[in-house]
C-alpha positions in Angstrom: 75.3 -84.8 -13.8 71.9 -84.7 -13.2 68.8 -86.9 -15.4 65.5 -86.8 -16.1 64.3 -90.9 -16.0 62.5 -91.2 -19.3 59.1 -91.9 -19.8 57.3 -95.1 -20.9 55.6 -95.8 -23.7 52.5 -95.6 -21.9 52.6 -92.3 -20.6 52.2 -90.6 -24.1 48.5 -89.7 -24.8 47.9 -91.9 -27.1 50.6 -94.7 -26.1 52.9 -93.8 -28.5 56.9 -93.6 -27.4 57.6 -90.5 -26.0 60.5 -91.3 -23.7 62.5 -88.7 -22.5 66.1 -87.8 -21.0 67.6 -85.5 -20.2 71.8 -85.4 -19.0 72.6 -81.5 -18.4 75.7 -79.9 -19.9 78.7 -77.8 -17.9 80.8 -75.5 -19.2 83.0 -74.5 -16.2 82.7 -71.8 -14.6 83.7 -69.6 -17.2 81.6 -66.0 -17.1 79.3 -65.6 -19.9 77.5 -63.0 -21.6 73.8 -61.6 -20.0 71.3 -61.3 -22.8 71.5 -57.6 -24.2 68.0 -55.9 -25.8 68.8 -53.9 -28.7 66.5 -51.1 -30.1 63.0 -50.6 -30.1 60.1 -51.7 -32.3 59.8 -50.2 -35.7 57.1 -49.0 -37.5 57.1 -51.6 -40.0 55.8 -49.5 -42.9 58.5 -46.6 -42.6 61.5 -48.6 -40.5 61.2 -45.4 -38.3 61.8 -45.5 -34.2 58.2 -45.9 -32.5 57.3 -45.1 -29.2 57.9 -47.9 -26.5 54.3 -49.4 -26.1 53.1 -51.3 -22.6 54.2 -54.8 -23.5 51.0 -55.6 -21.5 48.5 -54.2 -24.4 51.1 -55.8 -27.3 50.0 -59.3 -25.9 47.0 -58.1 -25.7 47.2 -57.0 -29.6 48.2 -60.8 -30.7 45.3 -62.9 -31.9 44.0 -65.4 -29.2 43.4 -69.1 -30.8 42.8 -71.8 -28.5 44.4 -75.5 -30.3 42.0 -78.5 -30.3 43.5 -80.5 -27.4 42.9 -83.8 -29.3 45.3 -82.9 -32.6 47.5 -81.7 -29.6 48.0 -85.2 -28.5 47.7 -86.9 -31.8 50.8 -85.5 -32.3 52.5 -86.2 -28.1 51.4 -82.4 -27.5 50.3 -81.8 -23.7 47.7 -79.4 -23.5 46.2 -77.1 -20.4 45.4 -79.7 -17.8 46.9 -82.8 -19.2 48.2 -84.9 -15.9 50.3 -87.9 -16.0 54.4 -88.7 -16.1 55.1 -87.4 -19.5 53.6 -83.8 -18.5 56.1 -84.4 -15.3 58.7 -84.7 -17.2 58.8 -81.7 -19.4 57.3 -79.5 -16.1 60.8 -80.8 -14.3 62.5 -79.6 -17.8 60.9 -76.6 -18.0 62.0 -75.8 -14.6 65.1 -77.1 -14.6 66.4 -74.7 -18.0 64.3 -71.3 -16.5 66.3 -71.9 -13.0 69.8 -72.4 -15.3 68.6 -69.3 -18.0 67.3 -66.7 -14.6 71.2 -67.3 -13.1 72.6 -66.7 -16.3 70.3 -63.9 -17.2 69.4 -65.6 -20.3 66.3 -65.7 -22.6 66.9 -66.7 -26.0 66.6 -70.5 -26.2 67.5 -72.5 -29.4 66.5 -76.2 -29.6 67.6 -78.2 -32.2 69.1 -81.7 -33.2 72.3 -83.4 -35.1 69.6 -84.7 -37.5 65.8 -84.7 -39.4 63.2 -86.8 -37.6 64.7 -86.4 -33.8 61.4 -84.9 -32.7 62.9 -81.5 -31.7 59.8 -79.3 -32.8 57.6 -81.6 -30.2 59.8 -81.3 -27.8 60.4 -77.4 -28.1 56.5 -77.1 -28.1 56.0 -79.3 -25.3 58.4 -77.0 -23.7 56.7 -73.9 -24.9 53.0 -75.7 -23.4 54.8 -76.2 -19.8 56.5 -73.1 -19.2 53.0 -71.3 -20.3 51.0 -73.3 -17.5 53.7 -71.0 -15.0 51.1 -67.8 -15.4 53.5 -65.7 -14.0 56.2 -66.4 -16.9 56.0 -64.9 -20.8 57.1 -67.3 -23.5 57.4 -67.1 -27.3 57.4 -69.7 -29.6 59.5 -69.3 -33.1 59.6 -71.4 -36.1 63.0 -71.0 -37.7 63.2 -74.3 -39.2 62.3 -72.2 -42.1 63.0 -74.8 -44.8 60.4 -77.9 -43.2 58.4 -75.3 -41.2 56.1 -77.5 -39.0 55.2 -76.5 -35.9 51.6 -75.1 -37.0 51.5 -77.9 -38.4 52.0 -79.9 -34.7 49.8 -77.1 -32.7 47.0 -77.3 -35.7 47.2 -74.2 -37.0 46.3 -74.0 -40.3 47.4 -71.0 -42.7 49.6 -69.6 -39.9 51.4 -67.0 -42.8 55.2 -66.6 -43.8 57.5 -65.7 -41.5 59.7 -63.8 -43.7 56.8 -61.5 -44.1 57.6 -60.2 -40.4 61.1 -60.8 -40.5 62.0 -58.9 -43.6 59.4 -55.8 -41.8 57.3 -56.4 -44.4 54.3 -56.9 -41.7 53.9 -55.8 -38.1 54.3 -58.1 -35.1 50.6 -58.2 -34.1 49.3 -59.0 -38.0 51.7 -62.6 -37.5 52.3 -63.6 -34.0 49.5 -65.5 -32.7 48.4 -66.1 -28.4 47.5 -69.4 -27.1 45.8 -68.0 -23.2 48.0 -65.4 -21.7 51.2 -66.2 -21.9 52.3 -67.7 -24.9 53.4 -66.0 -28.2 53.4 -68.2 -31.1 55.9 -67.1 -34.5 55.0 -69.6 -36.8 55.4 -70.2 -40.8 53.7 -71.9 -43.2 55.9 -71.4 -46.5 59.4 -72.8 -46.8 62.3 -70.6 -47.2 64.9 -71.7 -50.2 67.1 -69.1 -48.7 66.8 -70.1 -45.2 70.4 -69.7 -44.3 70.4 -66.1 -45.9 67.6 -65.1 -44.2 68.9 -66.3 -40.5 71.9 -64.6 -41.1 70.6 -60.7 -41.9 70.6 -58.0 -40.4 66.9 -57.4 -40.7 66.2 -60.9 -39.3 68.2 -60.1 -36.2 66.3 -56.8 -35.9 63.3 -58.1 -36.1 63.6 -60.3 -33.4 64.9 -58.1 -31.0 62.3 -55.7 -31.6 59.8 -58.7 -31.0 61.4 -58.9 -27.7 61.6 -55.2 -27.0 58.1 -55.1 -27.7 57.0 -58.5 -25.5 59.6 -58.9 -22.8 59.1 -62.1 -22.7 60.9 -64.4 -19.8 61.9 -66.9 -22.2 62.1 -67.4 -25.9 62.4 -70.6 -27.9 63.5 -70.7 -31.4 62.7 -74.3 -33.1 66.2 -74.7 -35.5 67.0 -76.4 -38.2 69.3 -79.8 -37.7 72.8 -78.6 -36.3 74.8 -81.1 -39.2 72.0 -80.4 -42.0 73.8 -77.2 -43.3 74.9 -73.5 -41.5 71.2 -72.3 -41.0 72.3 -73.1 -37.3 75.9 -71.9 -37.1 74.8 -68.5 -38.8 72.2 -67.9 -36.2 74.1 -68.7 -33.1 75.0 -65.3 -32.4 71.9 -64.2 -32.1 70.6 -66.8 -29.1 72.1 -67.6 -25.3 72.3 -71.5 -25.5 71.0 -74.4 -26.9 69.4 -77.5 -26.1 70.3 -80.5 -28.1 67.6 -83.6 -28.9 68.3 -86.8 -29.4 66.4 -90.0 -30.8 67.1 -92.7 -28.8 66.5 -95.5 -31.3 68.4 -93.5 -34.1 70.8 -91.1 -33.2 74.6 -92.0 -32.6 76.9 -90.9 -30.0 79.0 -89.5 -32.8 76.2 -87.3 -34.3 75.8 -85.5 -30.7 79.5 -85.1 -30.2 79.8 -83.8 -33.8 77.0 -81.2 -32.5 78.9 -80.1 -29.3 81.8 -79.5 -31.3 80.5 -77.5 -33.5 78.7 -75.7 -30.9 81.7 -75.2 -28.5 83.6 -71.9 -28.2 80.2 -70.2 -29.9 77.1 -71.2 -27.4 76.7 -72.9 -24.7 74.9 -76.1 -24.7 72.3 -76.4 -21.5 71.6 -80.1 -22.1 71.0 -82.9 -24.2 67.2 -84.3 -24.4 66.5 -87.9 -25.5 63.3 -88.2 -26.7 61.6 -92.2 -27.6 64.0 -93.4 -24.5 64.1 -97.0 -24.1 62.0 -99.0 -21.7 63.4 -99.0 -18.1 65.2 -102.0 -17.8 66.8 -102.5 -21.2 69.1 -101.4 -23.1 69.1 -97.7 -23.6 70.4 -94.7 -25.7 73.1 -92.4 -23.1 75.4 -89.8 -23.5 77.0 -87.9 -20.8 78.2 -84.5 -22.2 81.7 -83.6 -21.7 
């Protein structure tokens, strides 16, 4: 088993703990699925079949913003050209899960946590920041913790839109999705969802999303999810990602909550790892947990 060493407290931008490890996952050798793209994008307006576009000029389509790299690390984001161990650390990540998802011939990514407060959404932004400094790969971005939406919130972003908007075809892909450089796609949401569960688990949702990915072929997608043990937002949507990455506080989170997580998860997705984000100080006593 294989392990990111955390960072210290002092490699955070602004000193804060942002610690992480990470203790990959293994299934066996059991075969499993290769992602599958479904359809192609819809008019929006008339749910009719359009003609595949160039996913080239889509990106091109998305509205460019460029985040304030001083809210980004306010709140432990790493921005374009941000050097030091804790950028290290989620390049090696970032590496290590596009290596593991290329093999497999994955691309839909779901991070997401046992509980509230884990920091999950950093860390599947952080994520999203790395893989974007690789020009060569395509990443988007998705905010489907649709009841405590916060990931404009994290990237600064201010009246990013509703979600369901897009997801229920109510608006086309380029009036939503924004573009930070290149590279990265950003699906993000500003107004809670009551219905959350209901709305991860239809048919338009699912739809939606694959016609986001028809229309993008992007290398990798990461969908920010709701905690695992909060309710079945997370169980309803599994169907519709490749595997999941599990984070972990380590000054909060029990060994229980995680194995709690991988049993629900197992026999429905595989789980590529588990993250542990505020690690302890080198040296002391420390948060583990070895995945079984």
């Amino acid at each position: 088993m294989d392990q990111i060493d955390m960072v210290k407290d002092s490699d955070s931008p602004q000193g804060g703990r942002s610690g992480i490890s990470v203790f990959r996952y293994h299934r066996g050798t059991q075969d499993l699925p290769a992602v599958i793209r479904h359809g192609r994008p819809r008019d929006p307006f008339a749910g009719a079949l359009m003609p595949r576009t160039d996913p080239a000029r889509r990106w091109e389509q998305l509205t460019a913003i460029q985040p304030d790299p001083q809210h980004l690390e306010r709140h432990r984001l790493l921005p374009t050209g941000h050097e030091g161990p804790a950028a290290t650390r989620f390049d090696m990540l970032r590496t290590r899960i596009l290596q593991t998802m290329e093999e497999r011939q994955w691309t839909r990514l779901a991070v997401t946590s046992p509980t509230r407060g884990c920091g999950k959404s950093m860390v599947a932004a952080n994520l999203a920041l790395a893989l974007a400094r690789l020009p060569q790969v395509h990443t988007v971005l998705v905010d489907l913790e649709l009841r405590h939406p916060g990931l404009a919130d994290l990237l600064g972003v201010a009246d990013p839109g509703a979600l369901r908007d897009y997801l229920t075809d109510d608006q086309p892909l380029e009036s939503h999705f924004l573009r930070i450089g290149a590279n990265l796609a950003l699906g993000l949401n500003g107004t809670p969802v009551p219905d959350a569960a209901a709305l991860l688990q239809a048919s338009d949702t699912r739809e939606a999303l694959e016609a986001m990915q028809e229309a993008l072929e992007p290398d990798i997608v990461i969908y920010d999810l709701p905690p695992a043990l909060a309710g079945d937002d997370v169980i309803g949507f599994l169907p519709a990602v490749d595997c999941v990455l599990l984070v972990a506080d380590g000054t909060r989170t029990r060994a229980e909550d995680i194995t709690a997580c991988t049993r629900l998860l197992e026999g429905r997705t595989p789980v590529l790892g588990v993250v542990l984000n505020r690690a302890e100080e080198p040296g002391q006593a420390r948060y583990r947990y070895d995945a079984r």
